[in-house]
DSSP file (Angstrom, degrees, kcal/mol; ACC not computed):
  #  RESIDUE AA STRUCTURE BP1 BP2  ACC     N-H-->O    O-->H-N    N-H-->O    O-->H-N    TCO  KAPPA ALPHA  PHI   PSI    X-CA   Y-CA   Z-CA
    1    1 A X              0   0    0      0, 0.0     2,-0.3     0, 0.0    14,-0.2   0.000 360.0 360.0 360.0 126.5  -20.1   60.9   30.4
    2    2 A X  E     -A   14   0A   0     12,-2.0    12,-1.9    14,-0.1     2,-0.5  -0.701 360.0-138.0 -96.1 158.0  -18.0   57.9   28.8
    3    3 A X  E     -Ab  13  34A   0     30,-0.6    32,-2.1    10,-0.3     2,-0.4  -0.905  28.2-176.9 -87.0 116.0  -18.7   54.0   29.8
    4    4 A X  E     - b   0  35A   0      8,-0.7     2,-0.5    -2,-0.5    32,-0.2  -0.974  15.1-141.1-130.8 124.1  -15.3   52.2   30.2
    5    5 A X  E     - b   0  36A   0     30,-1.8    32,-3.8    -2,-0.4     6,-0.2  -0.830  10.7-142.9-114.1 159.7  -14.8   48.6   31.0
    6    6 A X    >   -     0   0    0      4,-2.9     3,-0.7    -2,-0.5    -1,-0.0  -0.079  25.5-107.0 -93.1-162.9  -12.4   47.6   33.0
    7    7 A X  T 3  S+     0   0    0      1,-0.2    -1,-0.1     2,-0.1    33,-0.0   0.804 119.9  63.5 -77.7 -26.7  -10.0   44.0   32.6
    8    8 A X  T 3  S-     0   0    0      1,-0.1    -1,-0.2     2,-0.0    -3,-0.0   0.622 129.4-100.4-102.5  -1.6  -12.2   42.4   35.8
    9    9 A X  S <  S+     0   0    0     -3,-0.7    -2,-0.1     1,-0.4     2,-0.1   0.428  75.5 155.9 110.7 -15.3  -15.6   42.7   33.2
   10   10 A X        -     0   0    0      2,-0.0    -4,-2.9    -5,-0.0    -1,-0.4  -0.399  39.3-147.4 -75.6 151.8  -16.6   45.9   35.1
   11   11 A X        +     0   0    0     -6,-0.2    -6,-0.1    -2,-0.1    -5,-0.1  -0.651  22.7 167.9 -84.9 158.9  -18.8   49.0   33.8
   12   12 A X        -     0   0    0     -2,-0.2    -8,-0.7     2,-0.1     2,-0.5  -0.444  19.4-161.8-153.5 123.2  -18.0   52.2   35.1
   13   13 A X  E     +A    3   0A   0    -10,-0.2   -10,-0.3    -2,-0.1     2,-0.3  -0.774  33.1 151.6-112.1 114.6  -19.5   55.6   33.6
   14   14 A X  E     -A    2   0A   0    -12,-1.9   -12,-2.0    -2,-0.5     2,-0.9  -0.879  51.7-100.2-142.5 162.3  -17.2   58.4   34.6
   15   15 A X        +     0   0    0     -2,-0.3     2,-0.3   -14,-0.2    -2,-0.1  -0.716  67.0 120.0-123.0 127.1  -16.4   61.5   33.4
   16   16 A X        -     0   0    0     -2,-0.9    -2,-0.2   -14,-0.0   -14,-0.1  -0.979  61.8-106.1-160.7 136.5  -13.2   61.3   31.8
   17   17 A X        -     0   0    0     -2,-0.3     3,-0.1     1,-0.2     4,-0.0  -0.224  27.2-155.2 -73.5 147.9  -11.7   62.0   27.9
   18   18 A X  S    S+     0   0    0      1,-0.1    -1,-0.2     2,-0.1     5,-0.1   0.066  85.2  74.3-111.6  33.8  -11.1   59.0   26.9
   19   19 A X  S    S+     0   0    0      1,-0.1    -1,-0.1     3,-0.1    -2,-0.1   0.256  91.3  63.7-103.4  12.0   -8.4   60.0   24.4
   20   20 A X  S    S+     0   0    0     -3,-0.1     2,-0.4     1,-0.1    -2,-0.1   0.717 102.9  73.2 -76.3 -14.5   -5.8   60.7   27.8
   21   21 A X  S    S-     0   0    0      1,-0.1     2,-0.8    24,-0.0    -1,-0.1  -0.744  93.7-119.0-117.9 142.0   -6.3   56.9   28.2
   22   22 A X        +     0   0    0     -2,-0.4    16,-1.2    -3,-0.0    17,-0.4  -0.444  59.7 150.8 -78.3 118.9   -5.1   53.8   26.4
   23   23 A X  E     -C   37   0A   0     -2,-0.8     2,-0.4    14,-0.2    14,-0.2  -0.939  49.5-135.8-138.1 160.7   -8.7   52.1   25.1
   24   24 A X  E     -C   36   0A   0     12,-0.8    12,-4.7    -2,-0.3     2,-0.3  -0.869  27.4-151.0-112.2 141.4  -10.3   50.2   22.6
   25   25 A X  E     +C   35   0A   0     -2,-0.4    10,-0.2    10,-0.3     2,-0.2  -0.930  29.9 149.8-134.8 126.7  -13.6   51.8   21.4
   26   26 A X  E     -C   34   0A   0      8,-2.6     8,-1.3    -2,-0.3     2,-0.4  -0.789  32.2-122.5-149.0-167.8  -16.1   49.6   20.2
   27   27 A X  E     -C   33   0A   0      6,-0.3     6,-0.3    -2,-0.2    -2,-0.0  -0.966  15.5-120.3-139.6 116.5  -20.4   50.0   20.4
   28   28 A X    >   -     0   0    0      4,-1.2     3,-3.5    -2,-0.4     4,-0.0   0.025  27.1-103.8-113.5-137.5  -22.9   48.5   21.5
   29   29 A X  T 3  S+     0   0    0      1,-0.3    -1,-0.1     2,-0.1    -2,-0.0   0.937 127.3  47.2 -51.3 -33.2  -26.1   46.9   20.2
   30   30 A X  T 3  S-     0   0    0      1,-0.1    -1,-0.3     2,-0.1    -2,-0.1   0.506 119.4-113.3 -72.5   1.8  -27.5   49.9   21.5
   31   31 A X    <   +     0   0    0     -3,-3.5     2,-0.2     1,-0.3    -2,-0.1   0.166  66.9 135.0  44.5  18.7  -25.3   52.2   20.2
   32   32 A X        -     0   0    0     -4,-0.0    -4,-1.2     1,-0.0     2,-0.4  -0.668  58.9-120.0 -63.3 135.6  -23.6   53.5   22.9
   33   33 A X  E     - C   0  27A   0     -6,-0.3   -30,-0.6    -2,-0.2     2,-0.3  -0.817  33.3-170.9-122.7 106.4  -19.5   53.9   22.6
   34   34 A X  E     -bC   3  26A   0     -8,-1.3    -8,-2.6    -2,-0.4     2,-0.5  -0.887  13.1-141.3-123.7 133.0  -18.2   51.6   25.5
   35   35 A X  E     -bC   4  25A   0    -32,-2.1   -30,-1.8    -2,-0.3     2,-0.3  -0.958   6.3-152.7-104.0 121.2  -14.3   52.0   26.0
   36   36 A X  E     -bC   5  24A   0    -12,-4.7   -12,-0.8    -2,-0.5   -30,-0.2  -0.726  15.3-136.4 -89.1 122.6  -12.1   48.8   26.9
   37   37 A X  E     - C   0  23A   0    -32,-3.8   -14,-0.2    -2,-0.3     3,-0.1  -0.686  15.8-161.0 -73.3 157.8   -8.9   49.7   29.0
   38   38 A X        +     0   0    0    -16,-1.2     2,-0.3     1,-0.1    -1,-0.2   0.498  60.3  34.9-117.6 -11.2   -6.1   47.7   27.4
   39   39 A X  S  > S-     0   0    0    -17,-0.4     4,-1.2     1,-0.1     5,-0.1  -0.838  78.8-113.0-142.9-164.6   -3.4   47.6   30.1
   40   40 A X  H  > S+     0   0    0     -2,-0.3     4,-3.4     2,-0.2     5,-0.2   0.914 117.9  63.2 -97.2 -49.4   -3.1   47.4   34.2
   41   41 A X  H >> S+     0   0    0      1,-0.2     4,-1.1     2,-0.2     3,-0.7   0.918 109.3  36.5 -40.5 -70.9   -1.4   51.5   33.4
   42   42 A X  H 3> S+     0   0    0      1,-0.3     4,-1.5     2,-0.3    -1,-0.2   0.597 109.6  55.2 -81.7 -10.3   -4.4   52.7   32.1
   43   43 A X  H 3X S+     0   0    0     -4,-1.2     4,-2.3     1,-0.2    -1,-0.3   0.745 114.8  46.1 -47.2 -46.0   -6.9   51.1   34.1
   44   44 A X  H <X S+     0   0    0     -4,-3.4     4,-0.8    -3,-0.7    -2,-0.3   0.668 112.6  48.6 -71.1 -12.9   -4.9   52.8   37.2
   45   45 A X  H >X S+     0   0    0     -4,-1.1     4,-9.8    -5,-0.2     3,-1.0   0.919 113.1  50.1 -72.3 -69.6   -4.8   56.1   35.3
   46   46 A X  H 3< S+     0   0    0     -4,-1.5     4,-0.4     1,-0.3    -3,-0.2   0.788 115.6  43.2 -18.6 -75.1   -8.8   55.6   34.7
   47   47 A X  H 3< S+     0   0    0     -4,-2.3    -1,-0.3     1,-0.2    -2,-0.2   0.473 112.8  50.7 -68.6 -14.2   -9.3   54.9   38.4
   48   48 A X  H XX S+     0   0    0     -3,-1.0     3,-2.2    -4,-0.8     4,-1.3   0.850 108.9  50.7 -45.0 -61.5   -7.1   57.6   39.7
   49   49 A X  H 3X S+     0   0    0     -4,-9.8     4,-0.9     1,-0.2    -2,-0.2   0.738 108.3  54.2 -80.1  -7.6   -8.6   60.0   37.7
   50   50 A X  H 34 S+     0   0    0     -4,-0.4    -1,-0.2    -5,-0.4    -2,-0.2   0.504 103.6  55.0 -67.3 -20.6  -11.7   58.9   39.0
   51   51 A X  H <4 S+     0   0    0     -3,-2.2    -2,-0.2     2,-0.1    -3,-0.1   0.887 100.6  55.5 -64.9 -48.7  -10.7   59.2   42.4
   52   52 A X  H  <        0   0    0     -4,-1.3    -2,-0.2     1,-0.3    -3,-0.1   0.914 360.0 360.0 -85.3 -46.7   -9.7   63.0   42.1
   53   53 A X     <        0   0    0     -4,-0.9    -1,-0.3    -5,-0.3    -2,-0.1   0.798 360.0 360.0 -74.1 360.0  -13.4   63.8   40.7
């Protein structure tokens, strides 16, 4: 399951590749792989495709 935040500062751990979607991958202290959306598109993609599951 990936962790993706969204623009508004939200968590949200769904599962979905996160190479369909435009992200920044970064880790944190804990070493978890947290994915940033970078534009309004893939944040609606994100949440779409979070809808359908």
């Amino acid at each position: 399951m990936a962790r993706y935040l969204l623009r508004n500062g939200s968590l949200l751990s769904i599962e979905v590749e996160p190479k369909l979607i435009d992200v920044l991958v970064f880790r944190s202290f804990s070493g978890e792989y947290i994915y940033a959306t970078l534009s309004e598109s893939a944040e609606h993609r994100l949440l779409k495709a979070w809808d359908l599951s």
